[in-house]
Steps between C-alpha positions, in 0.01 A plus 500: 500500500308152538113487541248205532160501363205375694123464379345537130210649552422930467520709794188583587558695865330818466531788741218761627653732716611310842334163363657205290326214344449220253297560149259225515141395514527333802437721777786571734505309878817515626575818632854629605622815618896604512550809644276751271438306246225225451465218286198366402612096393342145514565236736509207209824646368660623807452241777626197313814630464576712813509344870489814718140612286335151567521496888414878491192413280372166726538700819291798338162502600406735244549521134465864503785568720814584372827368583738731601886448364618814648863338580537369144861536392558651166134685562230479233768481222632185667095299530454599199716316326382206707156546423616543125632206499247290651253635230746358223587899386838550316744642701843535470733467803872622505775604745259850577205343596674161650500609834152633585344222262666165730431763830123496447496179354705350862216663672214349319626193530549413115677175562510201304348296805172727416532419094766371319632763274446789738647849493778429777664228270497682215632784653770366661615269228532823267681649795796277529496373101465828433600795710779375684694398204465857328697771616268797489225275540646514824584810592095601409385259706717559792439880431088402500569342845548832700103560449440174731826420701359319734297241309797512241731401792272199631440342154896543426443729161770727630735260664465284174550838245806608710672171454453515129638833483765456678622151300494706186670781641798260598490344148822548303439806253600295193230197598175814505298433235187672608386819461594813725474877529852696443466857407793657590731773249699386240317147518379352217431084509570459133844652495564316890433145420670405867254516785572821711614372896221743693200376212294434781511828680272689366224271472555447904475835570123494362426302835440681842762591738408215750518241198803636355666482857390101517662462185843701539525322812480141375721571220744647727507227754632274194806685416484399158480849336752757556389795726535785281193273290307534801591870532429556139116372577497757826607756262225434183232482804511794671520709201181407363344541868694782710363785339803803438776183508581611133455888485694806675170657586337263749115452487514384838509846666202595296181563746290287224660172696277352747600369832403153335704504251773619699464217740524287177797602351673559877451102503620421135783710635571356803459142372727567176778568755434236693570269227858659354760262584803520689713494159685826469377605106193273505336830445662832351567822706307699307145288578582515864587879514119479310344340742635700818405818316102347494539322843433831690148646373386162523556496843752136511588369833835608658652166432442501175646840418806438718509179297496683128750803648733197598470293152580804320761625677699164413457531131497891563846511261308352192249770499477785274384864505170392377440262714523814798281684252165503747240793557477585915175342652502708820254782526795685710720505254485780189797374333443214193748254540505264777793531665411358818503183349834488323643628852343199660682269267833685520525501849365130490803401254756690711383323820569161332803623320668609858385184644675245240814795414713373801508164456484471120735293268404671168585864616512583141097419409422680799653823416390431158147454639522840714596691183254380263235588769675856507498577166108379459468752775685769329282478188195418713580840667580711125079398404368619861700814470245578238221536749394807595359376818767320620696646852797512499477314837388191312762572235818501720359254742468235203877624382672493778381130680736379191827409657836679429623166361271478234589780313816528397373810251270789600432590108175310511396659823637854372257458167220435753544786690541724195175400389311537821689876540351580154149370558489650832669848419316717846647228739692692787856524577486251788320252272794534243736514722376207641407290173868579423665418798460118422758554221859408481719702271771262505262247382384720145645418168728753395188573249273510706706761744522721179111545440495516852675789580311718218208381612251770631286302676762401800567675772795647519647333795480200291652704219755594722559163666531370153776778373690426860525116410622561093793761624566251780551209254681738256768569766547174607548328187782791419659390806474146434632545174766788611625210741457175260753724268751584752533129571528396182782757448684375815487109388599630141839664663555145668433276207700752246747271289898619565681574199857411423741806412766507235787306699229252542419555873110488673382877597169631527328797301649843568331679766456774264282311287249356762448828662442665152257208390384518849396861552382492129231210643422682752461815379207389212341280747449818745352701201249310423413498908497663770767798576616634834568223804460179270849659252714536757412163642628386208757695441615362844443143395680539218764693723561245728503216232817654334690526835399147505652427172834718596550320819473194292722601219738551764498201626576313187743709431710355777391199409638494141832645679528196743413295204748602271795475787415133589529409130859651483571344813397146337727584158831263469822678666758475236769795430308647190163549694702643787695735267158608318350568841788717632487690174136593500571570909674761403320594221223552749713709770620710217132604459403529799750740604426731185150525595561625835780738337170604293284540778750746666 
């Protein structure tokens, strides 16, 4: 940090209790009094060189009366560097002691139409060489300027410190080449030679919340820098002044906190928000879920906690359990976890997720959205089980505002429940019974159904329920596979390749077969099944598919017959075919009549 050096000779002030004075032989006649403290000075060193002490002098009618500089800014700290400085003492100013030094000097009237080479000049040509072209040089002074605002204001040290700072901030990280505060983990400048995007944010957070506003709001209004930057300096501010920000355990619930401080913080608060822009992910989830959990002991305006509830309901889905992880700040409630708060967002989320559902394009990031809430709910839900103190009211209110559609599983919400049934083992059978009514059995892992139904803690309706739905689903997969077979079978009998005989003719497979490889099918499958009604259906089936076959057979039978007589009828007529086919005529008759001889 810069300084400039004024004066060569010793300081020789001295102090005796509420007096201050010049070691000298000369006796003192100039008398000044600031507040409670009184100097004791001469007129030869003081008047030349300040304007405001020679008319107060000339219209003094008496030496021995003191002038009183009740209203001078900076207080004795800031005249006495004047004084020092008209008696030629070394003193060294810098960006700490800027501020009150030109303040008191303004009001004295050092200018350089009183002596050329006056205080004012010097000061303000170390303030722009200086000051303004340093970075924390800056930030000190503008910092230093919160002790006088007003006079800091008129004489344009703030508007003038502001501008600086802000120029530097919008500097291109590469072109920084002065020297700046970074202390964040896993940061060290020697192995980072590449200037850091958010180097400026800590330094700026050193500044009050009023300054810091006038600054994020200028920067802002140029739309250079990207707004997560801007929430990244939001962020590094109001954890090093909201107390509890960083830690589960909240001081600001502690009785030690004064109303003063309250009002404080409830305006760092209130402010911070203010300033988050309209950027979805300018700021995480988890720092707003931080900030609603402080917002109510510190009292914030209705706005602004409607705001945070709203902010945080739209990036509700990039959350995480710890991020819900907050201790209850109501004196009504016993329980530890706030869970009035992660209902507020939920039902916030759910409100915006009906009202853009209807008419959305991307149905598939919506439901995705809904789901990832549901399962940070879940899990959310599996740590509060833990509580001791925590209803069961509370419990299935928070479980059941998720909707049906985001969970396509219960096995998250079952694990909860197991884990709330074990910490709470006296709760009543209407409490289980209701804590377990907001389970679906058809929506358990078959896993999770097993440890379910040996598990000692359910009731035993749910038990029950649970058994019900497994022999439900047993029987209806056996009938959907009982039926998938018999189809198969029947389009097997259809597509079944003929087969040609030994005079080279088409006939299908003897009936005998199919009904012997038929009832043998059957007959294993119903072994390894059910007995009773679901055989004989098959043995009906399988019944009715061989009269099938039969009538079939039948009918190409006559077929083949009609078949074979066209293709004699389409032979050549000559005398030997006619002969051949009156001989096997007979041949035929000959037969015929001995097997009807036989059947006698």
């Amino acid at each position: 940090m810069k300084f400039m050096k004024l004066g060569t000779r010793p300081d020789t002030f001295y102090n005796e209790q509420a007096t201050r004075g010049v070691v000298s032989d000369i006796p003192a006649d100039l008398v000044i009094k600031i507040n409670e403290t009184t100097y004791l000075l001469h007129k030869f060193s003081l008047l030349p060189k300040c304007g405001l002490l020679q008319r107060l002098s000339d219209s003094s009618d008496s030496e021995n009366v003191p002038l009183e500089l009740h209203d001078m800014p900076g207080g004795a700290d800031g005249f006495e560097l004047c004084a020092k400085f008209c008696y030629g003492v070394s003193i060294n100013i810098s960006a700490h002691n800027f501020v009150p030094a030109l303040c008191a000097a303004k009001l004295l009237q050092m200018n350089e139409s009183i002596e050329k080479g006056n205080f004012v000049g010097k000061l303000e040509a170390f303030f722009s060489s200086c000051i303004l072209e340093g970075w924390k040089d800056s930030i000190a002074t503008l910092q230093a300027t919160d002790k006088l605002p007003e006079w800091s204001e008129n004489l344009g040290i703030t508007r003038k410190c502001i501008d600086s700072i802000i120029e530097k901030i919008l500097t291109p990280p590469p072109q920084v080449k002065w020297s700046y505060t970074y202390t964040r983990p896993g940061y060290t400048r020697k192995r980072h030679h590449s200037v850091p995007k958010d180097w400026w944010t800590e330094d700026v957070s050193d500044l009050n919340i009023d300054l810091f506003r006038c600054i994020i709001m200028a920067i802002r209004s140029t739309y250079v820098l990207p707004p997560q930057l801007i929430g990244e300096a939001l962020h590094v501010y109001a954890c090093k002044w909201l107390p509890g920000i960083t830690k589960l355990k909240s001081s600001l619930s502690s009785a030690t906190q004064t109303e003063e401080s309250k009002a404080v913080n409830r305006k760092i608060l209130e402010t911070i928000v203010s300033m988050i822009p309209a950027d979805r992910g300018s700021v995480s989830a988890g720092f707003l879920l931080r900030l609603l959990s402080i917002s109510s002991p510190l009292g914030v305006s209705p706005m602004t906690k409607t705001e945070l509830i709203k902010r945080a309901s739209i990036q509700f889905e990039e959350a995480t359990v710890s991020d819900l992880l907050y201790p209850s700040t109501s004196s009504l409630d016993q329980n530890f976890y706030d869970t009035e708060l992660v209902l507020a967002v939920l039902e916030s989320f759910l409100k915006l997720w009906k009202r853009i559902a209807p008419g959305a394009v991307d149905n598939r990031h919506l439901l995705k959205s809904i789901r990832n809430v549901s399962k940070l709910i879940d899990s959310y839900l599996q740590v509060v089980a833990r509580d001791e103190n925590m209803p069961v009211s509370k419990f299935v209110s928070l479980a059941e505002t998720v909707p049906a559609i985001g969970r396509l599983e219960h096995d998250d919400l079952y694990h909860a429940i197991n884990i709330y049934l074990k910490v709470h083992p006296d709760l009543s059978k209407a409490d289980k019974k209701r804590l377990c009514g907001i389970l679906e059995c058809q929506k358990l892992s078959a896993e999770v159904r097993a440890h379910a139904v040996k598990n000692e803690f359910l009731p035993l309706r749910t038990v029950v329920q649970l058994l019900y739905f497994e022999q439900e689903k047993d029987s209806m997969g056996t009938t959907s596979s009982k039926l998938q077979k018999s189809h198969d079978l029947l389009l097997g009998a259809k597509k079944r390749p003929a087969t040609r005989d030994s005079h080279g003719k088409r006939s299908l497979m003897n009936k005998e077969e199919f009904k012997r490889e038929e009832v043998t099918r059957r007959t294993s499958h119903a072994e390894g099944r059910e007995k009773g009604q679901h055989k004989r259906s098959d043995d009906k089936l399988a019944l009715d598919l061989e009269r099938k076959m039969v009538i079939r057979g039948g009918t190409e039978d006559k077929g083949s017959e009609k078949l074979r007589g066209a293709k004699e009828e389409r032979m050549p007529s000559t005398k030997m075919d006619l002969d051949s086919k009156k001989s096997m005529q007979r041949a035929r008759s000959k037969k015929s009549e001995h097997g009807c001889e036989k059947g006698r």
